[in-house]
N, CA, C and O of each residue as an XYZ file, in Angstrom:
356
protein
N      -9.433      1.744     -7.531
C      -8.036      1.520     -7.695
C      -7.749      0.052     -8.027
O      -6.866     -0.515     -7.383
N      -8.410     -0.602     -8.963
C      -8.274     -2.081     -9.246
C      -6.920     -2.074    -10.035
O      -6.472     -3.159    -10.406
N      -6.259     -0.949    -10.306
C      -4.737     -1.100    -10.830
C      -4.090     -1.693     -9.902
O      -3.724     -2.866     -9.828
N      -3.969     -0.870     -9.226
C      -3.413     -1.086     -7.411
C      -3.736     -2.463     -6.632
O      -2.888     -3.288     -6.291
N      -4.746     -2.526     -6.476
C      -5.089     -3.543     -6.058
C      -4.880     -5.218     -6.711
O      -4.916     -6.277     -6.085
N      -4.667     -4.997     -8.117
C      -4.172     -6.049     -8.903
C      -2.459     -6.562     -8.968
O      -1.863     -7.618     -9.178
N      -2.020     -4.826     -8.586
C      -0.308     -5.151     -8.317
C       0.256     -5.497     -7.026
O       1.207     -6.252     -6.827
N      -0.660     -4.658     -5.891
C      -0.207     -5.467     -4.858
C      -0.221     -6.889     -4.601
O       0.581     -7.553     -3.944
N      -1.649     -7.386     -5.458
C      -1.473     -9.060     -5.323
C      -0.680     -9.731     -5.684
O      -0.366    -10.809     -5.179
N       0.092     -8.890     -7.229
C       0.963     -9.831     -7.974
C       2.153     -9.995     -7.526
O       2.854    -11.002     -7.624
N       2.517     -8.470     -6.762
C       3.582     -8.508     -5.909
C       4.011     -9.316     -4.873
O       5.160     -9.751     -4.800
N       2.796     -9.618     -3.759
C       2.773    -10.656     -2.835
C       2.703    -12.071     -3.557
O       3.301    -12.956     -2.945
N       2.255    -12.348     -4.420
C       2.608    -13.476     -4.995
C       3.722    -14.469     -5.420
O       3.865    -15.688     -5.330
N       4.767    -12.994     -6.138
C       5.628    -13.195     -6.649
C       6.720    -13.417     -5.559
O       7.581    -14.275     -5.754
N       6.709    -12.305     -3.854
C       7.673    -12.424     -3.376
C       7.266    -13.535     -1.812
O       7.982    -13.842     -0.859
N       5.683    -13.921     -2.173
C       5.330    -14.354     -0.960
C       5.386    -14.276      0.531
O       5.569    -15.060      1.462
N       5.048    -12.436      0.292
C       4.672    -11.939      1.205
C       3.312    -11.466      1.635
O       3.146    -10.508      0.879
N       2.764    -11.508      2.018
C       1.603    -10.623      2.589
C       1.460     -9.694      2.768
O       1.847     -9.220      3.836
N       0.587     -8.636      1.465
C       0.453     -7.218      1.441
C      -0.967     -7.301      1.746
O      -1.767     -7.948      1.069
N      -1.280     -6.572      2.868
C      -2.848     -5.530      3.729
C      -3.172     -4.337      2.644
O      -2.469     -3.327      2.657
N      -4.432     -4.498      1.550
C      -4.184     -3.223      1.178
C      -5.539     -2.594      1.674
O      -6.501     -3.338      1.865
N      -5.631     -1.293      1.879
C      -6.431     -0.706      2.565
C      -6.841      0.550      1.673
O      -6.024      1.466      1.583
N      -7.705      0.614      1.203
C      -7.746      1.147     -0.176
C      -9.058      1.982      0.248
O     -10.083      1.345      0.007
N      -9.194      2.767      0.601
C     -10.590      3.667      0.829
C     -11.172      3.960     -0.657
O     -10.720      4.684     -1.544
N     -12.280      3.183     -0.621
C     -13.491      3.503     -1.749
C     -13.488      5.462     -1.756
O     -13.272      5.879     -2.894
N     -13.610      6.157     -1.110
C     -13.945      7.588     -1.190
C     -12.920      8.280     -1.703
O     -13.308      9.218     -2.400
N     -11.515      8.150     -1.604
C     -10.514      8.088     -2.481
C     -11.153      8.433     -4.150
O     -11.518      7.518     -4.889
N     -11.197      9.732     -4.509
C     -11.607      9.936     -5.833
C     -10.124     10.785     -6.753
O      -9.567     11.882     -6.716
N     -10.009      9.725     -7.378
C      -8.605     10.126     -8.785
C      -9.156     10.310    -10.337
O      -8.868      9.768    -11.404
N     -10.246     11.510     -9.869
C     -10.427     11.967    -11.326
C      -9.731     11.503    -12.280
O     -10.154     10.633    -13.041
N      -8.668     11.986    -12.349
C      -7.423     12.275    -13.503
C      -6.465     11.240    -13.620
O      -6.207     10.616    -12.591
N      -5.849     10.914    -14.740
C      -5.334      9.962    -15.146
C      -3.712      9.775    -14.355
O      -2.972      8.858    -14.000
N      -3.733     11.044    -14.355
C      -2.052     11.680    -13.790
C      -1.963     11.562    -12.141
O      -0.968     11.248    -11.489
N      -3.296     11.906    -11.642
C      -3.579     11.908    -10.197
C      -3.755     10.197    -10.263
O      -2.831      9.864     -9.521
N      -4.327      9.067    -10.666
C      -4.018      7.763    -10.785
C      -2.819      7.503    -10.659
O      -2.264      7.013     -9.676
N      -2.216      7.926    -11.982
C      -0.856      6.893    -12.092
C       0.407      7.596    -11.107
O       1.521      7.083    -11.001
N       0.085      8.569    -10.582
C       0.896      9.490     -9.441
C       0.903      7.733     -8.456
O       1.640      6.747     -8.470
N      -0.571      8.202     -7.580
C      -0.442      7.323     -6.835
C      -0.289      6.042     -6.912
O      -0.505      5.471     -5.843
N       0.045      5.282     -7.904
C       0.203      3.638     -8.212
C       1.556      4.212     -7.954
O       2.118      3.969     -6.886
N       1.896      4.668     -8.512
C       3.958      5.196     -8.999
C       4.421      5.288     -7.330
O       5.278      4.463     -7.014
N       3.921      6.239     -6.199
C       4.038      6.577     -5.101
C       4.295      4.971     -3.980
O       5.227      4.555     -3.292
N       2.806      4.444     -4.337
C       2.647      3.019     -3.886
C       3.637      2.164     -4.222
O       4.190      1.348     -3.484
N       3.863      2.409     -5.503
C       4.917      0.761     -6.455
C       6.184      0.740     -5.720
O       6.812     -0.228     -5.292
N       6.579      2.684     -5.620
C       8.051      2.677     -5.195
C       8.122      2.582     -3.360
O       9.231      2.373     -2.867
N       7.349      2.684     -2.766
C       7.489      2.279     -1.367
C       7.051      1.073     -1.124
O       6.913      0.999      0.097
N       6.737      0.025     -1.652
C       6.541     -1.199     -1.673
C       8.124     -2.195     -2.356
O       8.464     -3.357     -2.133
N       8.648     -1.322     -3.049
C       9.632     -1.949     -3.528
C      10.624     -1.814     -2.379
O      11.336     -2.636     -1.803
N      10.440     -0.541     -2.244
C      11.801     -0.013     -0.914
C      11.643     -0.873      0.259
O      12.669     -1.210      0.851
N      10.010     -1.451      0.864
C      10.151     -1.603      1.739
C      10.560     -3.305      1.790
O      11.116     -3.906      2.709
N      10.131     -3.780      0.615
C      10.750     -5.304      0.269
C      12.124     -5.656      0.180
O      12.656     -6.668      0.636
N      12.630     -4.753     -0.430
C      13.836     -4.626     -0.217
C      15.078     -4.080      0.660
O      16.247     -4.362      0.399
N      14.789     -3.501      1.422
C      15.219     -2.805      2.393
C      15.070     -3.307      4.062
O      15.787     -3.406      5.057
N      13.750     -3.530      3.685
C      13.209     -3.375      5.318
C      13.347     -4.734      5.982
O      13.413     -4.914      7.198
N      13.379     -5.554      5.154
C      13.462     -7.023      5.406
C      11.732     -7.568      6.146
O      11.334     -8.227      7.106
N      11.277     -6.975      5.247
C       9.584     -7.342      5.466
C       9.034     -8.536      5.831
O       9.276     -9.378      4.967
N       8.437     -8.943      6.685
C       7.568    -10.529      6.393
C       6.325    -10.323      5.678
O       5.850    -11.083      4.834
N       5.631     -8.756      6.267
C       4.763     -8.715      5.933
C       4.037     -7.039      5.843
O       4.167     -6.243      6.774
N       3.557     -6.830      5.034
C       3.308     -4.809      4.904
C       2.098     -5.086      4.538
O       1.600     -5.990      3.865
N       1.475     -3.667      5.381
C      -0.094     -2.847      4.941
C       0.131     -1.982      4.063
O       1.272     -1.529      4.152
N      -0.599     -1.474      3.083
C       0.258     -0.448      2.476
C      -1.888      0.072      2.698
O      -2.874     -0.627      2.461
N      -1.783      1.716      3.291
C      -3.291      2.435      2.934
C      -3.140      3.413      2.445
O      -2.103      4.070      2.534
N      -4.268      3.774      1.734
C      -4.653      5.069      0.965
C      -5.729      5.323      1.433
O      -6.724      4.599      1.412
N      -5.603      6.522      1.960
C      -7.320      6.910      2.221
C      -7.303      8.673      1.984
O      -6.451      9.432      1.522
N      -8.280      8.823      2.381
C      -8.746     10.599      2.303
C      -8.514     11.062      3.656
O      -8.676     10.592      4.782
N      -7.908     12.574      2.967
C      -7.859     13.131      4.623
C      -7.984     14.531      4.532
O      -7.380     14.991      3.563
N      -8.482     15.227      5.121
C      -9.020     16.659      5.062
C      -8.308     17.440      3.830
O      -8.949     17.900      2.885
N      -6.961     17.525      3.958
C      -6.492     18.607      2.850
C      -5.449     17.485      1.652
O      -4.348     17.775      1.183
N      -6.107     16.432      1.457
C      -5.777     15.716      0.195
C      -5.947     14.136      0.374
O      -6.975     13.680      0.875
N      -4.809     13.249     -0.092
C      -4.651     12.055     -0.215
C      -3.892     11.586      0.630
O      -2.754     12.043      0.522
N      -4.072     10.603      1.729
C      -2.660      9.652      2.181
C      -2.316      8.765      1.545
O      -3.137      8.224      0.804
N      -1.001      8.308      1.610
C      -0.789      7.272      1.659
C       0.519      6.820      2.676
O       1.673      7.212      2.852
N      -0.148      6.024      3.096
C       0.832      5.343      4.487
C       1.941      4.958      3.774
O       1.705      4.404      2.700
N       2.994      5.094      4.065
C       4.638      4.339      3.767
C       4.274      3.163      4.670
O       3.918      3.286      5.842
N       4.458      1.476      3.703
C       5.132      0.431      4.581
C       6.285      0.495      4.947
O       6.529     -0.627      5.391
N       7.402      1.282      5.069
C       8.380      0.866      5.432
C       8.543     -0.045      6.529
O       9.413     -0.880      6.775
N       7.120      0.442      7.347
C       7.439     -0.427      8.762
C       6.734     -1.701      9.007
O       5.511     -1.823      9.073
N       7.816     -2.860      9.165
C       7.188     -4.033      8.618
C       6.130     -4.775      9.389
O       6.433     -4.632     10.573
N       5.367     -5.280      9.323
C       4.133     -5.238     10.390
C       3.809     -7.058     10.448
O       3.571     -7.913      9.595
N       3.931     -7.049     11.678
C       4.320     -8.783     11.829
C       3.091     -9.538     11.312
O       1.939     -9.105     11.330
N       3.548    -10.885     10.787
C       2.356    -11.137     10.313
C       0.992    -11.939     11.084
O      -0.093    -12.282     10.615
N       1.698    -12.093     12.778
C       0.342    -12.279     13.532
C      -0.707    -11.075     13.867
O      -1.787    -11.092     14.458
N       0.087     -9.950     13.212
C      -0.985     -8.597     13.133
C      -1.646     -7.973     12.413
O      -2.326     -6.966     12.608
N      -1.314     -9.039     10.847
C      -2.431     -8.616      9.946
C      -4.059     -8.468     10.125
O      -4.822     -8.184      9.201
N      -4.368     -8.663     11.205
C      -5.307     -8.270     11.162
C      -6.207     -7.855     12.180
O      -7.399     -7.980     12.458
N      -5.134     -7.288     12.651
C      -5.422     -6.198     14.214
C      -4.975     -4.303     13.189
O      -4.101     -4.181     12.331
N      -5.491     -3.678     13.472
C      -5.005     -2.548     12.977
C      -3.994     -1.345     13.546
O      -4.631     -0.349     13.889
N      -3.024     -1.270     13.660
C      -1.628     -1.197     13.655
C      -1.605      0.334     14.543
O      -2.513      1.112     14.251
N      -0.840      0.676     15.355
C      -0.910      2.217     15.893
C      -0.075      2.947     15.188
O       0.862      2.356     14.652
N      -0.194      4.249     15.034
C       0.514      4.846     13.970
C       1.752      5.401     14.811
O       2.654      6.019     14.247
C-alpha cells in the first residue's frame, strides 16, 4: 500500500499532524478497484477526522481479519503522548 502510505505522510505534513499508519503487509488487494476502494475509504476518514474531530494526532490501521479487510476509523483522536503505546479498542 505505498499509495497509502505516501498520502498519509503528505497529509501529516501538510496539516502537521501525526498520522500512526499501521498497514499490515498480509493485507492482499489483488484488484485495482479493491486498492483504490480502500485509499478512497482511508482518504475520507482521515479528512473527517481532521476536520471534525479536532485531532492532534490519529492512527489510522488496515489489517486482515477472518471474513475480509479492516480498517479502523480515526475518528478517535489519540493523544500524542500515545503514539506509541497501542491504543484499546
Amino acid at each position: 500500500m505505498p499509495a497509502l502510505e505516501s498520502h498519509l505522510h503528505a497529509v501529516s505534513e501538510r496539516s502537521d499532524i501525526p498520522i500512526r499508519a499501521i498497514l499490515d503487509p498480509q493485507v492482499d488487494l489483488p484488484n485495482s478497484d479493491q486498492r483504490i476502494a480502500v485509499f478512497r475509504i482511508v482518504q475520507e476518514a482521515v479528512t473527517n477526522a481532521l476536520r471534525h474531530a479536532e485531532a492532534t494526532a490519529l492512527e489510522v490501521t488496515v489489517s486482515r481479519v477472518p471474513d475480509g479487510t479492516l480498517i479502523r476509523d480515526p475518528a478517535e483522536p489519540v493523544p500524542s503522548s500515545g503514539m506509541d503505546e497501542p491504543q484499546p479498542e
